[in-house]
C-alpha positions as CSV (number, residue, x, y, z in Angstrom):
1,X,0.0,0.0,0.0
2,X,1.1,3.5,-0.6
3,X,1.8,5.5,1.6
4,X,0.9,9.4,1.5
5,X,2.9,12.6,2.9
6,X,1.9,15.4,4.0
7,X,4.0,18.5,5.3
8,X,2.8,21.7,6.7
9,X,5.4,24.9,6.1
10,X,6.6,27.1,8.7
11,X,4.9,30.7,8.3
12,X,7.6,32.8,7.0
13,X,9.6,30.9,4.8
14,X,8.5,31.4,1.6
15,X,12.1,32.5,0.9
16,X,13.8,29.3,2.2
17,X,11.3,27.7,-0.3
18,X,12.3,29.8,-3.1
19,X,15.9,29.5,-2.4
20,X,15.3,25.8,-2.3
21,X,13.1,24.9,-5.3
22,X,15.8,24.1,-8.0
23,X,17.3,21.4,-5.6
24,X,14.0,19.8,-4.3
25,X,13.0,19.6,-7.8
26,X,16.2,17.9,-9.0
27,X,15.9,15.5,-5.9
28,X,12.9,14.5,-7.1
29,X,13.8,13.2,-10.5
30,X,14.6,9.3,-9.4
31,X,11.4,9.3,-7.3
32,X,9.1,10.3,-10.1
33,X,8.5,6.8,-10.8
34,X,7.1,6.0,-7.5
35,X,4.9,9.4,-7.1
36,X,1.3,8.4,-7.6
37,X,0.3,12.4,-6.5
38,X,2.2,14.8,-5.9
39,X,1.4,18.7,-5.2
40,X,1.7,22.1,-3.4
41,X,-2.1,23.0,-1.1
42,X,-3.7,26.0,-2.2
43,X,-6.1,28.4,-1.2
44,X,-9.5,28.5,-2.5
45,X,-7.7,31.9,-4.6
46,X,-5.2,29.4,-5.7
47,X,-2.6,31.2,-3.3
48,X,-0.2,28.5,-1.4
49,X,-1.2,27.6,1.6
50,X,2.0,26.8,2.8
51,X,1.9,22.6,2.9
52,X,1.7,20.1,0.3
53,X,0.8,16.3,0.0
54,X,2.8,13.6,-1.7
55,X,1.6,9.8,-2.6
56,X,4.1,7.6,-2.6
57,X,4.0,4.5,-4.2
58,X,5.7,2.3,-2.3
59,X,5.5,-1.0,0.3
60,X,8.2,0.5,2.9
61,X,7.8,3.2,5.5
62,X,10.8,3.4,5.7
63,X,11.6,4.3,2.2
64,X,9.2,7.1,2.5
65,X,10.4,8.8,5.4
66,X,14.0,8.5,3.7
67,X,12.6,10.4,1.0
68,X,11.1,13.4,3.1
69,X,13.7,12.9,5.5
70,X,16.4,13.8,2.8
71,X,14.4,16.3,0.7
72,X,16.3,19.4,0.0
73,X,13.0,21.5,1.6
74,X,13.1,19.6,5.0
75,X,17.2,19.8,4.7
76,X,16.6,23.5,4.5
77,X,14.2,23.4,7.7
78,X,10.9,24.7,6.2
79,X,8.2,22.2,7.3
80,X,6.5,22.4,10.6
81,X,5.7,19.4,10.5
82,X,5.6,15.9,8.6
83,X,2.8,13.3,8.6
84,X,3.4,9.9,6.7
85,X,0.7,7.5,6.7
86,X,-0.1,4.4,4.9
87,X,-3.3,4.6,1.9
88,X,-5.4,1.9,0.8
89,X,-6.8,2.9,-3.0
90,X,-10.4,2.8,-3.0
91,X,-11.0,4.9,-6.2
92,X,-8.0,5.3,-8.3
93,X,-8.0,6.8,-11.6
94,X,-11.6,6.7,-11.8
95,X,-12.1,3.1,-11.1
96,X,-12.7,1.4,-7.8
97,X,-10.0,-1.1,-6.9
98,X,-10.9,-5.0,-7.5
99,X,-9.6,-5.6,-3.7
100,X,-12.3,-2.6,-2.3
101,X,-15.9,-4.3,-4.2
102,X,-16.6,-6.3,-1.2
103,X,-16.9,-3.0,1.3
């Protein structure tokens, strides 16, 4: 089961995040594979919200708190804080999952 991410930003930092994008978005390149969602929170204006939400395809917890444990943007000290937590597909590209018919 995936797992998903989510990461809330320290007020103020929208400058560290700036500074920071280049490398978080290089970091990201061998992960790509495994990102089933990805993608910044917004305000209803479209405005950041300062947090984002990753789904990460992947088995191991382990494996995803390596990969938000390493980012360049937690590196840099920007998040307030870091929820990981596994995800069952229910609906997933439109279709309900095989597994999920019997609930």
């Amino acid at each position: 089961m995936p797992y998903l991410i989510q990461v809330a930003e320290k007020p103020n930092t929208r400058h560290i995040f700036d500074e920071t994008l280049e490398a978080h978005r290089e970091y990201l390149q061998p992960y790509i594979t495994k990102m089933l969602a990805t993608g910044a929170l917004l305000e209803d204006d479209g405005s950041r919200a300062g947090g984002a939400i990753i789904i990460m395809d992947t088995e191991s917890r382990s494996e995803a708190e390596d990969y938000i444990n390493n980012d360049p943007l937690t590196l840099a000290g920007i998040f307030e804080s870091i929820t990981i937590t596994k995800w069952r597909r229910f609906i997933y590209n439109g279709e309900m999952m095989p597994e999920m018919e019997q609930f």
